[in-house]
C-alpha positions in Angstrom: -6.1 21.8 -12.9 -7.3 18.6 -10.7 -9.3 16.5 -13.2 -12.0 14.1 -11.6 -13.7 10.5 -12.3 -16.0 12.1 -14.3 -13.6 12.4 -17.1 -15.1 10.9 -20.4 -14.5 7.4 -20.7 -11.2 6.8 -22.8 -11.2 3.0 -23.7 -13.7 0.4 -22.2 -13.4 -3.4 -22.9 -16.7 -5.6 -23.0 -16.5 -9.3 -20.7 -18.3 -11.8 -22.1 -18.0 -15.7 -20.5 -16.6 -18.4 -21.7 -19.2 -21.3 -22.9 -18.8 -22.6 -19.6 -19.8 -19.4 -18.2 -22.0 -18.2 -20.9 -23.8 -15.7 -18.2 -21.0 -13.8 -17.3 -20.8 -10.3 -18.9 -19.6 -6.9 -17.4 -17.2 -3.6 -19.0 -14.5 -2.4 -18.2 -14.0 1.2 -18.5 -10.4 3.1 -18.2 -10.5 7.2 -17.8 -6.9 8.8 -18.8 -6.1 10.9 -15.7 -2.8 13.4 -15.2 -0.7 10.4 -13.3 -2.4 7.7 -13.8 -5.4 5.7 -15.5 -8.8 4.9 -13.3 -10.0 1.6 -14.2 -13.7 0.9 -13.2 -15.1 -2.9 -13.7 -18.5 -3.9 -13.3 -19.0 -7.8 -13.7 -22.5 -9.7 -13.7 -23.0 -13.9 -13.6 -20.0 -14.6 -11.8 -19.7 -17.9 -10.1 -20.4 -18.2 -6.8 -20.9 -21.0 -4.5 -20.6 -20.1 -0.8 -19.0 -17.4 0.8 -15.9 -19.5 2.1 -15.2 -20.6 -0.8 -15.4 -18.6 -4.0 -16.1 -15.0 -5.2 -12.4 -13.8 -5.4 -11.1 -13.8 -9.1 -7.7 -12.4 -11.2 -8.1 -9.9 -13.0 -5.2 -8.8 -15.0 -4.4 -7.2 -18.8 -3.5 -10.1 -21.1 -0.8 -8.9 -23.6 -2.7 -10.8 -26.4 -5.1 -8.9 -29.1 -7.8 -11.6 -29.5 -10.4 -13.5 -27.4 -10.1 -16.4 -29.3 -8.7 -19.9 -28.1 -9.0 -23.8 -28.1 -11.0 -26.7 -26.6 -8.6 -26.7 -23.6 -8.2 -22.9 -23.1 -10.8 -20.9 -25.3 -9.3 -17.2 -24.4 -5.8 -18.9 -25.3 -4.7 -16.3 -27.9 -5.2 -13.8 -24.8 -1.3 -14.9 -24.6 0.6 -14.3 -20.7 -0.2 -11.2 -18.5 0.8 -8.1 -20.0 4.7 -7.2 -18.9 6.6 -4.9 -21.3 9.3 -4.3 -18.5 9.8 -7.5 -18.0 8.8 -6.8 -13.8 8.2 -10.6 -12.1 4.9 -11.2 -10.9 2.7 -9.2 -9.5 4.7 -6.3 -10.5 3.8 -7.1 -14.4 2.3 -3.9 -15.6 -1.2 -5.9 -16.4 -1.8 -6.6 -12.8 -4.9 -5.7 -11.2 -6.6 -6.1 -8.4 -8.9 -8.8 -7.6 -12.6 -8.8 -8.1 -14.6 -9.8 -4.7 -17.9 -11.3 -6.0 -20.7 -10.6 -4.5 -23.6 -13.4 -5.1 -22.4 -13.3 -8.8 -21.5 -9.1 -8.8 -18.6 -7.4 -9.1 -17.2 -4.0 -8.9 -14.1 -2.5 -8.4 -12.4 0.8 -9.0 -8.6 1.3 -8.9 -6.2 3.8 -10.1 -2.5 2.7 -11.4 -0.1 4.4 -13.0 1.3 1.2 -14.2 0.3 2.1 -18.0 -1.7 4.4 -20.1 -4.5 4.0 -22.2 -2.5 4.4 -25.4 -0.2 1.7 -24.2 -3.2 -0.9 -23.4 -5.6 -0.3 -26.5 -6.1 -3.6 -28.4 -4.7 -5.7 -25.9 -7.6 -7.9 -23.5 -8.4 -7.7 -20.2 -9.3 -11.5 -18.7 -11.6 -12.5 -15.4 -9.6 -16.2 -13.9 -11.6 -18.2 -12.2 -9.8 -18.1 -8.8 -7.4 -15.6 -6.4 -4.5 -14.4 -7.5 -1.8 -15.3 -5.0 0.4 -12.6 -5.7 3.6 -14.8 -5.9 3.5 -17.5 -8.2 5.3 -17.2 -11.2 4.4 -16.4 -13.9 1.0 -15.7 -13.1 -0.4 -16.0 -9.9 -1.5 -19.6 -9.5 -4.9 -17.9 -10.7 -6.4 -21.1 -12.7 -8.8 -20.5 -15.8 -9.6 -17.9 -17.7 -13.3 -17.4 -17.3 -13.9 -14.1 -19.2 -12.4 -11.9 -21.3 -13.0 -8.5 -23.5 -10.8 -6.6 -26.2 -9.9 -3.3 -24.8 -10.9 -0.5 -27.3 
């Protein structure tokens, strides 16, 4: 039988900011469907400037375990993008769609059947603070991480 988005929530992930961007909070929430997971993200605090020149940021799965860092990267132990088949960018199995601010707000909904929500649990899910390109490697030319949240 056809199961819906209204399947319980199977693993969510809460964003919190760097201390640059100590506003920025949001969840992340993944639903286990038949072929595939639904990934739902709503993000709050989000800088913005004007519109021709900011509110587009990465968003990907980080294959790190931790949220922790250093003066020059504080989500540093979030490691690279999460890739266990070894796929070049943006075919890494942690790649998501961007987030299109809105005045600070975010939302997005996409469904992937890149992994499963056994397969991502304990891993992180990081906010960058610009566009992915969708070509540089290894990453995307994406800049900063901004935000991130421990997937459990």
């Amino acid at each position: 039988m056809y199961q819906n988005h209204w399947n319980p929530i199977h693993a969510t992930a809460d964003i919190l900011g760097s201390e640059e961007y100590p506003q920025l909070h949001g969840c992340v929430c993944f639903r286990q469907m038949p072929t595939g997971v639904l990934v739902t993200a709503e993000l709050f605090g989000l800088p913005y400037s004007d519109a021709c020149h900011s509110g587009i940021f990465a968003f990907h799965i980080h294959e790190g375990s931790s949220c922790t860092g250093n003066a020059e990267d504080p989500f540093a132990d979030a490691g690279g993008h999460w890739n266990p088949n070894d796929c070049p960018h943006p075919y890494h199995a942690g790649d998501l769609p961007p987030l299109l601010g809105n005045h600070g707000y975010a939302y997005l909904s996409t469904f992937t059947d890149r992994f499963t929500i056994e397969q991502i649990l304990g891993r992180v899910i990081i906010v960058h603070e610009m566009p992915d390109d969708f070509m540089t490697q290894p990453s995307g030319n994406s800049g900063r991480k901004i935000a991130c949240g421990k997937i459990r």
